[in-house]
C-alpha positions as CSV (number, residue, x, y, z in Angstrom):
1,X,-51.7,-371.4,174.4
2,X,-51.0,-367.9,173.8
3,X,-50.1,-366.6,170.8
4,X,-48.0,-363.6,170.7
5,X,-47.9,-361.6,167.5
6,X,-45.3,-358.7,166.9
7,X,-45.5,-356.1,164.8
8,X,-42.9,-354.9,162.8
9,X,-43.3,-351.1,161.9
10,X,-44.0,-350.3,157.9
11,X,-40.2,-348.6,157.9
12,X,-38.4,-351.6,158.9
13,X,-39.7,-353.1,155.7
14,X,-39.1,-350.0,153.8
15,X,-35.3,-350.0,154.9
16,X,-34.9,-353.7,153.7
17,X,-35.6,-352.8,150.4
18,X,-33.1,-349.8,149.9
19,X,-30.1,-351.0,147.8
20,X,-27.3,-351.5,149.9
21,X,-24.0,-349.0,148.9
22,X,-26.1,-346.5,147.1
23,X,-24.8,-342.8,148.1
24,X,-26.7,-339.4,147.8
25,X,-25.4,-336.3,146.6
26,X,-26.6,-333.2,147.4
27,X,-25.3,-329.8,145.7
28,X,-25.2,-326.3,146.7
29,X,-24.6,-323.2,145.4
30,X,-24.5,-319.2,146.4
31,X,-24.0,-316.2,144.8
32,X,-21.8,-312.6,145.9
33,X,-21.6,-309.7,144.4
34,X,-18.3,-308.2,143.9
35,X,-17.8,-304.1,143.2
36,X,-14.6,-302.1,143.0
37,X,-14.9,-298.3,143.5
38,X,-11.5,-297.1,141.0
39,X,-10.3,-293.6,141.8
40,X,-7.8,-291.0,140.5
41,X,-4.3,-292.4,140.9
42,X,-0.3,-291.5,140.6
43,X,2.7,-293.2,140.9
44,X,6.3,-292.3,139.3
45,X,9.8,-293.8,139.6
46,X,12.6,-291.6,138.8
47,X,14.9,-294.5,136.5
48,X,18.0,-292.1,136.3
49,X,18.9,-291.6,140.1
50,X,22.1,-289.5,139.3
51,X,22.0,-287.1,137.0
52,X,25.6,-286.3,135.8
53,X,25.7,-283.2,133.9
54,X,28.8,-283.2,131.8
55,X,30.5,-280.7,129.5
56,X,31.1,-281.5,125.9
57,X,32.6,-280.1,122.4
58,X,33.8,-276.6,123.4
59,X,35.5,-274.9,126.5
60,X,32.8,-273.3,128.3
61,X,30.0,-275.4,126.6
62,X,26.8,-275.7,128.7
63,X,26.4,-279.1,131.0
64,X,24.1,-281.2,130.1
65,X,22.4,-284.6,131.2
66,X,19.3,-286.6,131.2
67,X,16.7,-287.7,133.6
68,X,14.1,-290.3,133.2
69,X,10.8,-290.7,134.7
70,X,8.4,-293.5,134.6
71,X,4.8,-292.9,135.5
72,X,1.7,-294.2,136.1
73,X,-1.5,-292.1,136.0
74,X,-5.1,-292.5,135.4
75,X,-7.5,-288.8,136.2
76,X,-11.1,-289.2,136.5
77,X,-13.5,-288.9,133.6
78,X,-14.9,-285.6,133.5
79,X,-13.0,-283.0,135.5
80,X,-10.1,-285.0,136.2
81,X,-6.5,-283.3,136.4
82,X,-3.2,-284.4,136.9
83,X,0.7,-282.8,136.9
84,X,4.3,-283.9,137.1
85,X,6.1,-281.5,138.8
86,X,10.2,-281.1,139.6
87,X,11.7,-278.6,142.5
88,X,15.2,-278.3,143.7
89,X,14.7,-278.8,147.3
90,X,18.6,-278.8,148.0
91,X,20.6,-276.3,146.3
92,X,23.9,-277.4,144.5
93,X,26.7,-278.3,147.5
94,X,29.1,-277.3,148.2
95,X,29.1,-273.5,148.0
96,X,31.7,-271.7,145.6
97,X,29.9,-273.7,142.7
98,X,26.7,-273.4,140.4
99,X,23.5,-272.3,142.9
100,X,20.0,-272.0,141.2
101,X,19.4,-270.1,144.5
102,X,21.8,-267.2,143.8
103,X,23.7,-268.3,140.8
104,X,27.0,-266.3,140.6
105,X,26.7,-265.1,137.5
106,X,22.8,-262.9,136.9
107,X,21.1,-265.2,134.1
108,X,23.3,-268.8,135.0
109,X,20.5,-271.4,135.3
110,X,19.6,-275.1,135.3
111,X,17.1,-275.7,133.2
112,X,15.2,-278.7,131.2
113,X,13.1,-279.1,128.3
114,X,10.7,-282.1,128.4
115,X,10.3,-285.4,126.2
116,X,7.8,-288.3,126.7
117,X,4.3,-288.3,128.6
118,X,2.5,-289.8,125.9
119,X,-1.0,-289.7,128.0
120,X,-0.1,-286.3,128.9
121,X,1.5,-282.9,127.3
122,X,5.3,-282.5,128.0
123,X,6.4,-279.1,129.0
124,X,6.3,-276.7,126.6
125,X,10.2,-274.8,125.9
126,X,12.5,-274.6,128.6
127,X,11.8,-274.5,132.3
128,X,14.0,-272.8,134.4
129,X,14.8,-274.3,137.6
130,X,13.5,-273.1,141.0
131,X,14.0,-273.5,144.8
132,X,11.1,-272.3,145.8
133,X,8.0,-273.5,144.0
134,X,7.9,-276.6,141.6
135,X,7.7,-276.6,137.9
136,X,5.7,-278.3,135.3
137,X,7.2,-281.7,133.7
138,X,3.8,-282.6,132.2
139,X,-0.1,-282.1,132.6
140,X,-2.9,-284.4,132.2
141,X,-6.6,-283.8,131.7
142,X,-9.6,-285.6,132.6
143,X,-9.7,-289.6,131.4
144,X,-6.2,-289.5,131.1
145,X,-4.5,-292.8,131.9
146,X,-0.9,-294.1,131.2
147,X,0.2,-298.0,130.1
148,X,0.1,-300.9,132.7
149,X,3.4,-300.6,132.7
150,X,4.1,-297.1,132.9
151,X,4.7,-294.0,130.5
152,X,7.9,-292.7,129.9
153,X,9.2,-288.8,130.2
154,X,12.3,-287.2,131.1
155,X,14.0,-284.0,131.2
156,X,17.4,-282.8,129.3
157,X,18.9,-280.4,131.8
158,X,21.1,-277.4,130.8
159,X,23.3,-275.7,133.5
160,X,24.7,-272.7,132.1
161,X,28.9,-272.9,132.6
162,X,30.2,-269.9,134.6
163,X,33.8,-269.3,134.4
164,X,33.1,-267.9,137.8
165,X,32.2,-271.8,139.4
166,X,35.1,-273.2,141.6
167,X,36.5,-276.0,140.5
168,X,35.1,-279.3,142.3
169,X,32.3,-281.6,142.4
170,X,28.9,-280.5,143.1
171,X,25.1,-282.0,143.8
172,X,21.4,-281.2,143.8
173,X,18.5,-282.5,145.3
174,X,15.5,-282.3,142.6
175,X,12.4,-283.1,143.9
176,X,9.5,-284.4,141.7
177,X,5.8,-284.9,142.1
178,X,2.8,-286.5,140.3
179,X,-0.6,-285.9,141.2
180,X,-3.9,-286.7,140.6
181,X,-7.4,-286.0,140.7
């Protein structure tokens, strides 16, 4: 008779002694490196979208109103420079009234004086009004850098009231800039 002898590998043995239900974990982990390059910014809202100039106490007093700004603004560190500026791009419509343009009267105006920019320096006195090149609201120098919220500023305007002005209702277009370097 024959006698047939079988083998079982050394593995099958090994696999009947694992623990049945037993799970492995394995873990990873990796790594990145995150870098921001910041720059010179500027943003501004203008809160006050009409400006209505009124005129109070005595006949003939001046008009006056307010305008207020919020900006945001952060120069760079060492030469950094930044500016609020305002223009009239439109002249006050229709004609017959107050023009900064050609006023009717030599001397009539719109101006402002400045209040607010507390990371900046307001304008200094009274700024008269142009149509052809902007004017300073405020300046910043380098590192300068408002709230996270924003910084407040604003401009009391003075038009100048001409006897001369037809009566009606009349509107400008002021312009203003920030910018930032």
């Amino acid at each position: 008779m024959r006698r047939i002898i079988v083998a079982l590998p050394l593995l099958a043995g090994a696999l009947i002694w694992m623990p049945e239900g037993k799970a492995q974990t394995f873990a990873a982990t990796g790594t990145t490196s995150v870098g921001v390059t910041v720059v010179a910014e500027a943003s501004l809202s203008v809160s006050t979208t009409t400006t209505t100039l009124t005129s109070v106490g005595t006949l003939f007093a001046n008009y006056t109103g307010t305008t207020n700004l919020v900006y945001k603004i952060r120069t760079s560190g060492t030469s950094g420079t930044g500016s609020i500026t305002a223009e009239v791009t439109t002249d006050f419509a229709p004609s017959g009234g107050p023009s900064v343009a050609t006023p009717p009267t030599a001397g009539d105006t719109l101006a402002y004086t400045c209040t607010g920019a507390a990371s900046g320096t307001p304008c200094s006195g009274s700024q008269t009004s142009s149509t052809t090149a902007a004017t300073n609201v405020a300046s910043f120098g380098a590192g300068a850098s408002s709230s996270y919220a924003g910084d407040a500023a604003g401009l009391n305007w003075t038009l100048i009231n001409d006897p001369k002005y037809a009566t009606g209702s009349y509107a400008a277009t002021v312009t203003f800039t920030v910018s930032s370097t």
